[in-house]
Backbone of each chain as ProteinMPNN parsed JSONL, in Angstrom:
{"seq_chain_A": "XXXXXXXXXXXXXXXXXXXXXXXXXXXXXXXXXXXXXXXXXXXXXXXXXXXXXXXXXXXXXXXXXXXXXXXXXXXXXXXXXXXXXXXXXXXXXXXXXXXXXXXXXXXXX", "coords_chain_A": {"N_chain_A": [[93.236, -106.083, 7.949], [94.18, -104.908, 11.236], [94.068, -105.859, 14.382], [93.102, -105.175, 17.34], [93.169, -106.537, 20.64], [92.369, -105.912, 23.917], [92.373, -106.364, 27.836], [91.45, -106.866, 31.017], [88.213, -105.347, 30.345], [87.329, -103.84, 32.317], [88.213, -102.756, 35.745], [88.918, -103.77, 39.241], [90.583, -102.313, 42.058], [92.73, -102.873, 44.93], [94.42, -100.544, 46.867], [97.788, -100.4, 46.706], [97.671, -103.558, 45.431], [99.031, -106.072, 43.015], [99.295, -105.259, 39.512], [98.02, -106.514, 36.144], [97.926, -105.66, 32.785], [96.93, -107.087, 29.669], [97.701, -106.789, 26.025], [96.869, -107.756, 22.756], [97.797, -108.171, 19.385], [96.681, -108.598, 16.666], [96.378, -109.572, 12.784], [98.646, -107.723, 11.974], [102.22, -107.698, 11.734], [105.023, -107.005, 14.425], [103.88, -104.607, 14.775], [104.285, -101.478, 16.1], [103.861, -100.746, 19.528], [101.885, -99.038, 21.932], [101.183, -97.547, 25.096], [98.12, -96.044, 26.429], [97.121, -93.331, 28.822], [93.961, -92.531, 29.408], [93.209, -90.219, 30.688], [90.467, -87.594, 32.747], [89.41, -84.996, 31.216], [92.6, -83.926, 31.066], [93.397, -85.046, 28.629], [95.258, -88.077, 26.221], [97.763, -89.381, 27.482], [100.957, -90.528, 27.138], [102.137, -93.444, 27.994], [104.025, -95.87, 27.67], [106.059, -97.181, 25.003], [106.551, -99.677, 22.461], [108.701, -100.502, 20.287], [109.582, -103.068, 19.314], [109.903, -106.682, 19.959], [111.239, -107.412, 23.529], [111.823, -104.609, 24.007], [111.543, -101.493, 25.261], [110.425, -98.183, 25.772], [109.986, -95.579, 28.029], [107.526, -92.775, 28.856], [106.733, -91.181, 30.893], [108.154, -91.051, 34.16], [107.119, -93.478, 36.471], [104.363, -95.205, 38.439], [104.589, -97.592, 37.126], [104.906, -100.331, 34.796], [106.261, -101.546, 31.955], [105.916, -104.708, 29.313], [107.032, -106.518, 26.479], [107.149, -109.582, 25.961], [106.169, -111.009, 23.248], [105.864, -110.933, 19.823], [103.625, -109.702, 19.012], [101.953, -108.732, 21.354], [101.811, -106.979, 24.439], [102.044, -105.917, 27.813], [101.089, -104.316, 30.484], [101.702, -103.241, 33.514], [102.237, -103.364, 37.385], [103.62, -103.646, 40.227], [102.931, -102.375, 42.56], [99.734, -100.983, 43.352], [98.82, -97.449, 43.212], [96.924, -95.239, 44.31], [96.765, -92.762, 42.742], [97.193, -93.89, 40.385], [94.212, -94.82, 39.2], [92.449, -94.613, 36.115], [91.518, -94.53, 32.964], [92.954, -96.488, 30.328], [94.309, -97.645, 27.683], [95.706, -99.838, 24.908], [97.371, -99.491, 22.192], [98.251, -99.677, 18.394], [100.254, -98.718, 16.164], [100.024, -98.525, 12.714], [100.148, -96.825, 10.14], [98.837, -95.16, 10.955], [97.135, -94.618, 14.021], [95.723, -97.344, 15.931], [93.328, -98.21, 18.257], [92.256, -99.946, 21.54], [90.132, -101.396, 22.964], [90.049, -100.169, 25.342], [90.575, -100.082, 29.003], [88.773, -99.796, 32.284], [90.634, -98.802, 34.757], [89.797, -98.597, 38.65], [91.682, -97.704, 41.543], [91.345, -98.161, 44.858]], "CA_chain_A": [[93.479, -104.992, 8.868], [94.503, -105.39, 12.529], [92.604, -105.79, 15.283], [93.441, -105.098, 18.866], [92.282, -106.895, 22.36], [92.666, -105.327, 25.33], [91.534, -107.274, 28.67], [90.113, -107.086, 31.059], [87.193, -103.713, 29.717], [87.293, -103.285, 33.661], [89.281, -103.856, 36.711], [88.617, -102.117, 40.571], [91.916, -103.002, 42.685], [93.274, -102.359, 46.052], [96.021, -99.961, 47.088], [98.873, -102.211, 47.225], [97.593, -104.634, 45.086], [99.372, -105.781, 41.839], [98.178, -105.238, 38.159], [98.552, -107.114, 34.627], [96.981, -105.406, 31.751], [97.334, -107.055, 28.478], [97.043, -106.251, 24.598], [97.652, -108.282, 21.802], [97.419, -107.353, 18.069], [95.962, -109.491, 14.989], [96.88, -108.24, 11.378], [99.822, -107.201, 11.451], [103.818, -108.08, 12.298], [106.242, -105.939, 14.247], [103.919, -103.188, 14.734], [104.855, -100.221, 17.187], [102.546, -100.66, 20.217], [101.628, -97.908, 22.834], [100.282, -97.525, 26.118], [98.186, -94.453, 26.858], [96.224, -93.459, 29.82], [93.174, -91.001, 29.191], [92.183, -89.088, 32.39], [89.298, -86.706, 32.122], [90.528, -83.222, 31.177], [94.099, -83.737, 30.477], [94.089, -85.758, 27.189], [96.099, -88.488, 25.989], [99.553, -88.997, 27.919], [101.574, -91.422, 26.049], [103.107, -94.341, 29.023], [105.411, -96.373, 27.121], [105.686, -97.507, 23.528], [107.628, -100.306, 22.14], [109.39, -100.924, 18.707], [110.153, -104.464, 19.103], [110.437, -107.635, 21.387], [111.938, -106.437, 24.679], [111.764, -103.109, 23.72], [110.637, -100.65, 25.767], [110.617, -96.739, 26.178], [109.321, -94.915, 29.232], [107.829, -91.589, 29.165], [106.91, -90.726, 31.829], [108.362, -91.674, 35.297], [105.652, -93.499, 37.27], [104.635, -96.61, 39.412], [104.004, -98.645, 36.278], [106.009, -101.066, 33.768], [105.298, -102.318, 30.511], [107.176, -105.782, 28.896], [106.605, -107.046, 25.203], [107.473, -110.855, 25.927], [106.097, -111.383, 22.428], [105.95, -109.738, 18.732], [102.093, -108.711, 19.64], [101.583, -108.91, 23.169], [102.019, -105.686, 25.189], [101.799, -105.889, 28.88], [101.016, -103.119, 31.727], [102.22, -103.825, 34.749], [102.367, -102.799, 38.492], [103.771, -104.256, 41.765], [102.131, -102.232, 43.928], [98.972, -99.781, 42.696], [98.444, -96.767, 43.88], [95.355, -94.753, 44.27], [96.938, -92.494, 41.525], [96.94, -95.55, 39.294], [93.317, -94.659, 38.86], [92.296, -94.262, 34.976], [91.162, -95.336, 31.592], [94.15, -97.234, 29.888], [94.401, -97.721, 25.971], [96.588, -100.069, 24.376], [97.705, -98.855, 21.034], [99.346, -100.202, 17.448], [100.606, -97.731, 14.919], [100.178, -98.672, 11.177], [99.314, -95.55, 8.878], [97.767, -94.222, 11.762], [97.165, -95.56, 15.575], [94.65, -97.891, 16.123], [93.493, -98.123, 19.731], [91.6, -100.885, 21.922], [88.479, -100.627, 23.554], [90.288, -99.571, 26.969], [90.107, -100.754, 30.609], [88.79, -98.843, 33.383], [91.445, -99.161, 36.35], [89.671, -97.924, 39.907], [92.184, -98.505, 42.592], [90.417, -98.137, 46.379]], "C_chain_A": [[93.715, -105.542, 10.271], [93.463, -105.209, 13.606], [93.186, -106.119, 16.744], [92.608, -105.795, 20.17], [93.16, -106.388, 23.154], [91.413, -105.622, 26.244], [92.231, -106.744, 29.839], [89.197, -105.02, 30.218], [87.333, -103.041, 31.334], [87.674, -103.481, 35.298], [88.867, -102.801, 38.042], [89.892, -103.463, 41.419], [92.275, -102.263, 43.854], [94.028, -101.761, 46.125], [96.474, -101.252, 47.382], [99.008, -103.452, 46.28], [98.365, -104.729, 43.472], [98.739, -105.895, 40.465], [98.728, -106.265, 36.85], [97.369, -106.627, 33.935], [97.392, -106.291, 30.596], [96.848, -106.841, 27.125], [97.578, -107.005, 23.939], [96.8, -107.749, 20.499], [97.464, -108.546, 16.823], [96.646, -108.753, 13.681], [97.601, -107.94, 10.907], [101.433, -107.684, 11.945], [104.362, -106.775, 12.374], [105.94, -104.612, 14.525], [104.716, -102.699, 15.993], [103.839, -100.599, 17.832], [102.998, -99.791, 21.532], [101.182, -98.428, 23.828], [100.28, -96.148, 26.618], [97.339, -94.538, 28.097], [95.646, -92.024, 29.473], [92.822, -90.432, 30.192], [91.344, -87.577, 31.98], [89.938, -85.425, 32.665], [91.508, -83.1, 30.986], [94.434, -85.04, 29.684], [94.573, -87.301, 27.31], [97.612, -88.683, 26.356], [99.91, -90.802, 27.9], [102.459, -92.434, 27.733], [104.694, -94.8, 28.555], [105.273, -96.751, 25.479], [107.071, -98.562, 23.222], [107.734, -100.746, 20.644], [109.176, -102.654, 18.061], [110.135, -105.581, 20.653], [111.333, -107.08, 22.058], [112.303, -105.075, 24.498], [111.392, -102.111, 24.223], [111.097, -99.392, 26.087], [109.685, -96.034, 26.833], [109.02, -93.987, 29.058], [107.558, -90.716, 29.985], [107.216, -91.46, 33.111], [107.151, -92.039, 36.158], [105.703, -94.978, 38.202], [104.552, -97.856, 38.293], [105.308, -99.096, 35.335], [105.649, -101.716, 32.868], [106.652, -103.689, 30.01], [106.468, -106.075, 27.932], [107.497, -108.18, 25.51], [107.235, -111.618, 24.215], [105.872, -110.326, 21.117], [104.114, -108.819, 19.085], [101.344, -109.001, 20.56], [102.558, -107.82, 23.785], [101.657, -105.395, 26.443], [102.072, -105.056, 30.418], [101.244, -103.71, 32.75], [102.741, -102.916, 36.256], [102.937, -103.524, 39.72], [102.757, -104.164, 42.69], [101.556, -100.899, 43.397], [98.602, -98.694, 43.717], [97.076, -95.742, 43.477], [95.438, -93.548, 42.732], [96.997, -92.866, 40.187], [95.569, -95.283, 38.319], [93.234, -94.092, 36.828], [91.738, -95.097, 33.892], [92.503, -95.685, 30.701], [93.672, -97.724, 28.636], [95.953, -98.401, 25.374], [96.637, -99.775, 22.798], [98.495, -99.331, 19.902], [99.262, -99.423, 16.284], [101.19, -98.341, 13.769], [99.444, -97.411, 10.082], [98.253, -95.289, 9.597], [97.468, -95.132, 13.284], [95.836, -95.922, 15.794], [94.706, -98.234, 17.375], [92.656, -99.919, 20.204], [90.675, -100.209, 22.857], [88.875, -100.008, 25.22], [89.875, -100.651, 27.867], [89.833, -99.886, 31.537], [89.542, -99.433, 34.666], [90.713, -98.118, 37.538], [90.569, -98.388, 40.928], [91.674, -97.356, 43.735], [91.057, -98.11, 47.098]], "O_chain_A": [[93.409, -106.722, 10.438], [92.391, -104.604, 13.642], [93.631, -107.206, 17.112], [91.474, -105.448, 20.502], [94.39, -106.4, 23.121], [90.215, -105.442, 26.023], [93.359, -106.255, 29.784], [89.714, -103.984, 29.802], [87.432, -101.823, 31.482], [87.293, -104.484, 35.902], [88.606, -101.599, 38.007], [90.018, -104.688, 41.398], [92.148, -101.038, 43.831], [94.913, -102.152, 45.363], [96.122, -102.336, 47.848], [99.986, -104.197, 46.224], [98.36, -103.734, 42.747], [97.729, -106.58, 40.304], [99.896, -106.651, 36.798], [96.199, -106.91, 34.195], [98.619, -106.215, 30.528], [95.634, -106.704, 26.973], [98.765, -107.226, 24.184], [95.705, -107.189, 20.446], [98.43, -109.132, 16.335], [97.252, -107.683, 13.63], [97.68, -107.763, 9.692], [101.29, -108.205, 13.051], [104.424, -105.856, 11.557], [106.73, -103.671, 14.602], [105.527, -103.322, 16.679], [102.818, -100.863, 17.195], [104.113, -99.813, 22.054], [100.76, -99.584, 23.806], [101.164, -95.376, 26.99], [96.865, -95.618, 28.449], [96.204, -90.939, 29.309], [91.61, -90.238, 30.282], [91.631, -86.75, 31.115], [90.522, -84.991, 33.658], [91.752, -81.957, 30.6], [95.34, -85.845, 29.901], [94.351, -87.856, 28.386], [98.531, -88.235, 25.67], [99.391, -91.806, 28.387], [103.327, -91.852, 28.384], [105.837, -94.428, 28.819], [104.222, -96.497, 24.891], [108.229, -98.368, 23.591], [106.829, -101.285, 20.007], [108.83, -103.171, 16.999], [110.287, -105.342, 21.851], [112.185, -106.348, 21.554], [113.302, -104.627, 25.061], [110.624, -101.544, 23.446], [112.169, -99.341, 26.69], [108.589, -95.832, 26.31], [110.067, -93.357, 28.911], [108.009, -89.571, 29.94], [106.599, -92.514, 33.268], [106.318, -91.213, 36.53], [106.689, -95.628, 38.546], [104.455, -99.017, 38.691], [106.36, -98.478, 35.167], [104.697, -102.493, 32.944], [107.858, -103.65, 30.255], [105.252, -106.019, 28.111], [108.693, -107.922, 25.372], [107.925, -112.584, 23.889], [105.728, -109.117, 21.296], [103.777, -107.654, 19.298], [100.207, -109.471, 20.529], [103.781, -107.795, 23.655], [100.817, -104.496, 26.461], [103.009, -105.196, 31.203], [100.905, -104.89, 32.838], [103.509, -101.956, 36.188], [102.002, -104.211, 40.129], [102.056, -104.96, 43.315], [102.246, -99.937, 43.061], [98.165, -98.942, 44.841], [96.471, -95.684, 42.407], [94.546, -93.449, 41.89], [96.864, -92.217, 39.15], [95.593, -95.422, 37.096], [94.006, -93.227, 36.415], [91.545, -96.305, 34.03], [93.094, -94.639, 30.435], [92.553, -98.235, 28.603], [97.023, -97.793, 25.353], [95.542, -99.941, 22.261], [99.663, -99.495, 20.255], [98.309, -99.461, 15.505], [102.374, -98.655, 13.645], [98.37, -97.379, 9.482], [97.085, -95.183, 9.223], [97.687, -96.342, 13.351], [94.909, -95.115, 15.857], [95.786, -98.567, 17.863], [92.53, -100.842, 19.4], [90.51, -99.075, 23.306], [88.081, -99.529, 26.03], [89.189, -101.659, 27.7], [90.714, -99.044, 31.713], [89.12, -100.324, 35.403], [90.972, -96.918, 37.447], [90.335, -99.533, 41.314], [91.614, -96.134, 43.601], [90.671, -98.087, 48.267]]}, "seq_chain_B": "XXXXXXXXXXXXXXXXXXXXXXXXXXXXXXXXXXXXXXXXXXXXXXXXXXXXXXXXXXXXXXXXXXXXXXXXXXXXXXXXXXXXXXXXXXXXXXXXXXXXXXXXXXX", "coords_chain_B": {"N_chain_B": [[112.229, -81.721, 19.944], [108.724, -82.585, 19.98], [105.465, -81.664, 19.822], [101.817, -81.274, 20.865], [99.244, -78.66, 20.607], [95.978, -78.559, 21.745], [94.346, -75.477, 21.986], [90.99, -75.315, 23.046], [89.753, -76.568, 25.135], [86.5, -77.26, 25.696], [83.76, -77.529, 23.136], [81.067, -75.746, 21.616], [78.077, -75.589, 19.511], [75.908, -74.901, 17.372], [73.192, -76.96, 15.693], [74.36, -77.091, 11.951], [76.039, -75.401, 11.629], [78.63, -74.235, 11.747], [81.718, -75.5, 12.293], [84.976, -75.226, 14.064], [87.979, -76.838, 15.059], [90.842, -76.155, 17.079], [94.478, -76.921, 16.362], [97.791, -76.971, 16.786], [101.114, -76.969, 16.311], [104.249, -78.589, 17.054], [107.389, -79.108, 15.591], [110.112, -80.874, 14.58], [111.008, -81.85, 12.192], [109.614, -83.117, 8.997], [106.248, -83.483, 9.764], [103.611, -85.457, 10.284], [100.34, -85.595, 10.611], [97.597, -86.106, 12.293], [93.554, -86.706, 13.068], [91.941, -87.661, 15.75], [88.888, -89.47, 16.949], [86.621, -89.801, 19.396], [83.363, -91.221, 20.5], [80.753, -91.355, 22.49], [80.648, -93.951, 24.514], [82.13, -94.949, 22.986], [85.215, -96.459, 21.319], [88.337, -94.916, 20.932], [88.984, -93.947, 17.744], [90.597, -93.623, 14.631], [90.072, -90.592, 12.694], [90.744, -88.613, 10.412], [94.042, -88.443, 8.076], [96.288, -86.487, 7.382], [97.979, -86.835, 5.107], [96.249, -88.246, 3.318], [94.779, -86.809, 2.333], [91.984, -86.017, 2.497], [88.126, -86.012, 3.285], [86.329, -87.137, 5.538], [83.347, -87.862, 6.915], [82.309, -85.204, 6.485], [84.251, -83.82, 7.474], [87.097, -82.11, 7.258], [90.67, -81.244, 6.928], [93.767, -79.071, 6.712], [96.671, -79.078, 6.054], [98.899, -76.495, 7.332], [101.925, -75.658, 7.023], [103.418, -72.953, 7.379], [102.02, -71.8, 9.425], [102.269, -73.53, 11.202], [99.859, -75.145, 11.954], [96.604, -77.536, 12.148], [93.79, -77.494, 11.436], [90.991, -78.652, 12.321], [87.565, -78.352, 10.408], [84.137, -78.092, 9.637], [81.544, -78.09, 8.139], [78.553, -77.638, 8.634], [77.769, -78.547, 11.538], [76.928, -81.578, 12.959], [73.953, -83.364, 14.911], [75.044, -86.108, 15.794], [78.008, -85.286, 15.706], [78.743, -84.846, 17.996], [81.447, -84.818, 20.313], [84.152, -86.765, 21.632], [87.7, -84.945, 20.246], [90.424, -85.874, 19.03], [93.821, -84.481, 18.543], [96.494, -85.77, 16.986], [100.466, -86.032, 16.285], [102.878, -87.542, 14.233], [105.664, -88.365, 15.178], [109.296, -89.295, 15.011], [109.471, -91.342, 16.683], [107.166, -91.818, 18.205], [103.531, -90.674, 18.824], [102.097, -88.017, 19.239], [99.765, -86.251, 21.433], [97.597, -83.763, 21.665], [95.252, -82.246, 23.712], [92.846, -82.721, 23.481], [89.564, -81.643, 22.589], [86.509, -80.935, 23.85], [83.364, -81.69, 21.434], [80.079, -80.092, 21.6], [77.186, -80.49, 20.299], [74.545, -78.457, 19.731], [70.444, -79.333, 19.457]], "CA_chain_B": [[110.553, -82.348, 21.198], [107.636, -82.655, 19.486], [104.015, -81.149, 20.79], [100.284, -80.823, 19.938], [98.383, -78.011, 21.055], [94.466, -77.916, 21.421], [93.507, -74.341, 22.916], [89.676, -75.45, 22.978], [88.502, -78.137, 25.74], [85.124, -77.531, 24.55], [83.07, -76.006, 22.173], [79.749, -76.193, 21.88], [77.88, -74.987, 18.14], [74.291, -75.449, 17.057], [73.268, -77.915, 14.379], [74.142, -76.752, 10.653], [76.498, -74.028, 12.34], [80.395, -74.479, 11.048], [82.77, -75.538, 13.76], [86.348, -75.636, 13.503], [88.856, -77.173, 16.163], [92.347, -75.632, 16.471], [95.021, -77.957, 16.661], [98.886, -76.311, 16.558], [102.118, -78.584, 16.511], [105.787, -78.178, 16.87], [108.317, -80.241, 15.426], [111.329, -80.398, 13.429], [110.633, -82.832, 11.198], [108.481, -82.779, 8.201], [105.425, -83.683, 10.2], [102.342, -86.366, 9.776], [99.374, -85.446, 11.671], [96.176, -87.442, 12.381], [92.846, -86.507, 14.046], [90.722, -88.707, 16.182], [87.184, -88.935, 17.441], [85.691, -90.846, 20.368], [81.848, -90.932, 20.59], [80.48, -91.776, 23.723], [81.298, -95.452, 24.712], [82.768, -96.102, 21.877], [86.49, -96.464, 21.321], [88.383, -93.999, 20.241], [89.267, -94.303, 16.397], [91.549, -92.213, 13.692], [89.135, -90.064, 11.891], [91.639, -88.348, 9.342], [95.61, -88.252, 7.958], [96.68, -85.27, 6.043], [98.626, -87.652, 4.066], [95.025, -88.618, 2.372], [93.527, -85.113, 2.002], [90.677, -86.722, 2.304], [87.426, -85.99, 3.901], [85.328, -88.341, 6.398], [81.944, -87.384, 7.673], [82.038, -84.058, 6.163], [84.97, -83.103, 7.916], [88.312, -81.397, 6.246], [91.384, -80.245, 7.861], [94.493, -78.472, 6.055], [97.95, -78.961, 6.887], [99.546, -75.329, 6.775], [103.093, -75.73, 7.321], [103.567, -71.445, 7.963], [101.315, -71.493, 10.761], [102.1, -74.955, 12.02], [98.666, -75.935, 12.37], [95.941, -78.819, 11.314], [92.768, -77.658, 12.22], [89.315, -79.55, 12.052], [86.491, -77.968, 9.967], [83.264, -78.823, 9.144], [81.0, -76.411, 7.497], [77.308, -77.815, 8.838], [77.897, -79.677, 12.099], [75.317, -82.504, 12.706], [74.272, -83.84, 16.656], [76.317, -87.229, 15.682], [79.308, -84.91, 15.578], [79.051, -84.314, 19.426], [82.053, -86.319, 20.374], [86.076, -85.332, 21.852], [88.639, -85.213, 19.165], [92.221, -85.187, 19.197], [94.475, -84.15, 17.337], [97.488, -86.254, 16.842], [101.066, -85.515, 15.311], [103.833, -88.914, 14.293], [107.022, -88.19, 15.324], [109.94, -90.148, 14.535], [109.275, -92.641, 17.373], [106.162, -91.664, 19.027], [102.455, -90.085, 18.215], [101.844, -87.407, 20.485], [98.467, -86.261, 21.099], [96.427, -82.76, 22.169], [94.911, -82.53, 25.374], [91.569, -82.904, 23.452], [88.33, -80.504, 22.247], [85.127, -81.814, 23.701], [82.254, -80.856, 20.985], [78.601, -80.463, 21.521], [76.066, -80.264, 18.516], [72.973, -78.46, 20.224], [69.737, -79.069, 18.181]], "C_chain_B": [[109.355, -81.809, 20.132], [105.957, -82.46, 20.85], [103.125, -80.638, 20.232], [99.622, -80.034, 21.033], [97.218, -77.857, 20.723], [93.926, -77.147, 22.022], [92.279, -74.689, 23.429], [89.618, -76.407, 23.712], [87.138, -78.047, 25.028], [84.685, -76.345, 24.065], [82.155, -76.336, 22.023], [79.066, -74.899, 20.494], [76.664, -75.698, 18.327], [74.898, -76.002, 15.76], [73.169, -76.945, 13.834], [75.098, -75.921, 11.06], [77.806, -74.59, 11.52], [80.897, -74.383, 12.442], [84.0, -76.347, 13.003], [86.99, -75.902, 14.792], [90.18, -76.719, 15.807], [93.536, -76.885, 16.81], [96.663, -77.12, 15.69], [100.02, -77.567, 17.001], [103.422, -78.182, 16.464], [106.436, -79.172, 16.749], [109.262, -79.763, 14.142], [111.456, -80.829, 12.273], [109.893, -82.303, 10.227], [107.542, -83.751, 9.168], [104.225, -84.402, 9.729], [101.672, -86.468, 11.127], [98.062, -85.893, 11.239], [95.256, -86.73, 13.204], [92.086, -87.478, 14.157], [90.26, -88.395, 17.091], [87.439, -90.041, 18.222], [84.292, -90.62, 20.557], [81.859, -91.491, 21.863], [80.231, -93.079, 23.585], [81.514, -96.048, 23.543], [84.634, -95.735, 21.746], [87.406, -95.477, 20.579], [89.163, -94.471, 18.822], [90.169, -93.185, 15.614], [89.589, -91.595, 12.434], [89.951, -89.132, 10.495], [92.655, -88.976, 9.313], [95.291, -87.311, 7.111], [97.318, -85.53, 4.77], [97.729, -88.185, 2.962], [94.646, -87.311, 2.188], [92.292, -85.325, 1.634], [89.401, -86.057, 3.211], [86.11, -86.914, 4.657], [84.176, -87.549, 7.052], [82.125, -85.868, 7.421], [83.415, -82.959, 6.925], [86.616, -82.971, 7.011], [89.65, -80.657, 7.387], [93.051, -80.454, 6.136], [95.825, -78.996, 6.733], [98.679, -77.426, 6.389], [101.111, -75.252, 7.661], [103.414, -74.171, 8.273], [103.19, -71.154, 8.855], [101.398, -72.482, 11.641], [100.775, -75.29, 12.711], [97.532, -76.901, 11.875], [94.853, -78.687, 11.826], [91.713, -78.568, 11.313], [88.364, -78.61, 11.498], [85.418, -78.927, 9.528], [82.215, -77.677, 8.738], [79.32, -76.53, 8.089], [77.649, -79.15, 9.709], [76.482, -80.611, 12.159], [75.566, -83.006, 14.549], [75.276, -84.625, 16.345], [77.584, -86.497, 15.942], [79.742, -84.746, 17.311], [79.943, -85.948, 19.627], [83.977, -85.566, 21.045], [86.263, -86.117, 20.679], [89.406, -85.071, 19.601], [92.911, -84.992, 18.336], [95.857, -84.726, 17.491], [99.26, -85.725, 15.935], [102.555, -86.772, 15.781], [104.547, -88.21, 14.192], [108.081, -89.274, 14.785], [109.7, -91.549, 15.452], [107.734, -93.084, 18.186], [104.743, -91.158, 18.619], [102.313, -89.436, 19.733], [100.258, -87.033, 20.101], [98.21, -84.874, 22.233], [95.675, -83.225, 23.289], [92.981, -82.682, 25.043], [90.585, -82.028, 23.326], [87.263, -81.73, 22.851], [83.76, -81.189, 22.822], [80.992, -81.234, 21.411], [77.715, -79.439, 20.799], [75.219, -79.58, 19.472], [71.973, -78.861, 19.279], [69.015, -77.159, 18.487]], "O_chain_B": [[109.286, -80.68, 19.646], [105.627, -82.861, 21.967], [103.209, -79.788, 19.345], [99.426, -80.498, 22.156], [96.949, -77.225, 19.701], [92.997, -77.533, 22.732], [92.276, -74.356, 24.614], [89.396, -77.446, 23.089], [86.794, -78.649, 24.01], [84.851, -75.133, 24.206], [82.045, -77.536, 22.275], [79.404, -73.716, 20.45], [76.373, -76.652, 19.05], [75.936, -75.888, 15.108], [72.513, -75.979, 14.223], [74.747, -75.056, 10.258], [77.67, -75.446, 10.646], [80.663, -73.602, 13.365], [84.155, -77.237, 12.166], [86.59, -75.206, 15.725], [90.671, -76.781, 14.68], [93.215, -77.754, 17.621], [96.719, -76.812, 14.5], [99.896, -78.593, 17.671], [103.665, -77.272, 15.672], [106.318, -80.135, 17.507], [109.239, -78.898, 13.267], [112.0, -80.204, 11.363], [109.456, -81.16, 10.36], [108.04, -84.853, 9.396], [103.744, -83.954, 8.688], [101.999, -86.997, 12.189], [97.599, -86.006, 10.104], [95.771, -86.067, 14.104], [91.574, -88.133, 13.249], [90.594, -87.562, 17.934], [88.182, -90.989, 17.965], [84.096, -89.443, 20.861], [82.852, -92.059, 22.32], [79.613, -93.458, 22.59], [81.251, -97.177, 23.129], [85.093, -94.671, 22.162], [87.058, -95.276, 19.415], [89.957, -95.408, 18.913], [90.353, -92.042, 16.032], [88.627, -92.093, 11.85], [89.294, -89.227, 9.458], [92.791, -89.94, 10.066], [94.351, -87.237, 6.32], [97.307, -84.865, 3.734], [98.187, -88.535, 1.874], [93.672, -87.316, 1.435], [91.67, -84.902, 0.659], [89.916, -85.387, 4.106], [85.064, -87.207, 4.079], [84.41, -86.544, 7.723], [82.052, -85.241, 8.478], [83.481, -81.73, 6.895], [87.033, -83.826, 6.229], [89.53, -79.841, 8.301], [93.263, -81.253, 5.225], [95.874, -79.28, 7.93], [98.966, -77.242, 5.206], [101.236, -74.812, 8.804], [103.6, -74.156, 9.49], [103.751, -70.234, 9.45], [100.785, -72.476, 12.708], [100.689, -75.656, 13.883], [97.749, -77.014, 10.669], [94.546, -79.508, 12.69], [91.681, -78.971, 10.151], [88.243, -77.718, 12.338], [85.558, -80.097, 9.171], [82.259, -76.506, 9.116], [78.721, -75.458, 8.01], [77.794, -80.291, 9.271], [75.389, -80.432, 11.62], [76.59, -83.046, 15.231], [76.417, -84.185, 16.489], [78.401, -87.22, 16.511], [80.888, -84.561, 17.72], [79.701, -87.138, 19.426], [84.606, -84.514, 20.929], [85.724, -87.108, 20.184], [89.534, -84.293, 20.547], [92.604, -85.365, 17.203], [96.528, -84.052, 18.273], [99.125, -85.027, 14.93], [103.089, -86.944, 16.877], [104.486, -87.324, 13.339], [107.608, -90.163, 14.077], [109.749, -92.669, 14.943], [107.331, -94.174, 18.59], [104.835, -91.308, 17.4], [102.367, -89.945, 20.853], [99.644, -87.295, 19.066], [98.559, -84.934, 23.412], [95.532, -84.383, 23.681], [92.091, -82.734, 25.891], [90.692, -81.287, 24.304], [87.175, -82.914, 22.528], [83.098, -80.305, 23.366], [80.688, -82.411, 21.606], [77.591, -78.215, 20.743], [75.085, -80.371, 20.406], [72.386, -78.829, 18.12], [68.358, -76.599, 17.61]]}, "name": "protein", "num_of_chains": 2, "seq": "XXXXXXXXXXXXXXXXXXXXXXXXXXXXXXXXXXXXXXXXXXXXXXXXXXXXXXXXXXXXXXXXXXXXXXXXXXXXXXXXXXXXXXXXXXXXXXXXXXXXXXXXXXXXXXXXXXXXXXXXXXXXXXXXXXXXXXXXXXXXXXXXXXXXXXXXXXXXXXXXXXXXXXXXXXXXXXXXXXXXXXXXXXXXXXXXXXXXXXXXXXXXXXXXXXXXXXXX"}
């Protein structure tokens, strides 16, 4: 079965300052991998998700950018964070169902 | 466009009580929907597929095509059950996901 890391569990960051989340995935080849952000009270909202090496689909417009440099390595990404940035972040790999990672808490200050 | 509706942020049931979560979905597709639990600090996990018609921890949900919906039952909740769920639904490219039920078991 697969098995997700996602690093760092917890991050506190400056306005301004830039981010690197990453996820990689054990287990499996090729999966689909996600990036969600949970914010308390409005759910699950889906970032980006990618198919494949260099692959990437946006869904919502925002300050953030994701790059799959490798088949399971999935990487969040910011220039410059803003205080809206703030959240719990979940990287994600869909095999007969979406298996998540333990999250990161992003505070940006 | 695909979309999961969960009317219910929270709900709140005494132990042994029956609690059901609603969970409504639109799509064009034939549809494969998933629910998952998070317990407190723990990660959140898949707790069904409809594709198993299976039941985990006492819980059961239906897929009813006519009503487009996949709710959560359980017929005798237990504290452990206090926990959010979501309710998921695979699209052709994506898994969308419900804005979330938070339950709490009283004793």
């Amino acid at each position: 079965s697969q098995t997700i890391h996602q690093w760092p569990a917890t991050l506190v960051q400056p306005v301004g300052s830039p981010l690197s989340l990453e996820c990689t995935v054990e287990g499996t080849s090729n999966p689909n991998l996600y990036w969600y952000r949970q914010a308390a009270g409005r759910g699950l909202q889906l970032l980006f998700y990618s198919v494949g090496i260099g692959q990437i689909s946006s869904e919502v417009p925002q300050n953030l950018s994701a790059s799959r440099p490798q088949d399971r390595q999935f990487i969040l990404s910011s220039k410059k964070l803003l205080l809206s940035d703030s959240g719990f972040y979940l990287c994600a790999c869909h095999t007969n169902g979406l298996f998540f990672g333990s999250g990161t808490q992003l505070s940006v200050l | 466009a695909q979309r999961v509706t969960q009317p219910e942020k929270l709900l709140s049931v005494f132990k042994g009580a029956p609690v059901e979560l609603k969970c409504n979905y639109s799509y064009s597709g034939s549809p494969e929907l998933f629910w998952y639990v998070q317990y407190s600090r723990q990660r959140l996990q898949l707790l069904l597929r409809h594709i198993s018609r299976e039941s985990i921890k006492g819980f059961t949900a239906d897929l009813n095509k006519g009503e487009t919906s996949f709710h959560l039952k359980k017929p005798f909740a237990q504290e452990e059950d206090s926990a959010m769920y979501y309710c998921a639904l695979s699209g052709e490219r994506e898994l969308s996901f419900g804005a979330g039920t938070t339950v709490t078991v009283r004793a």
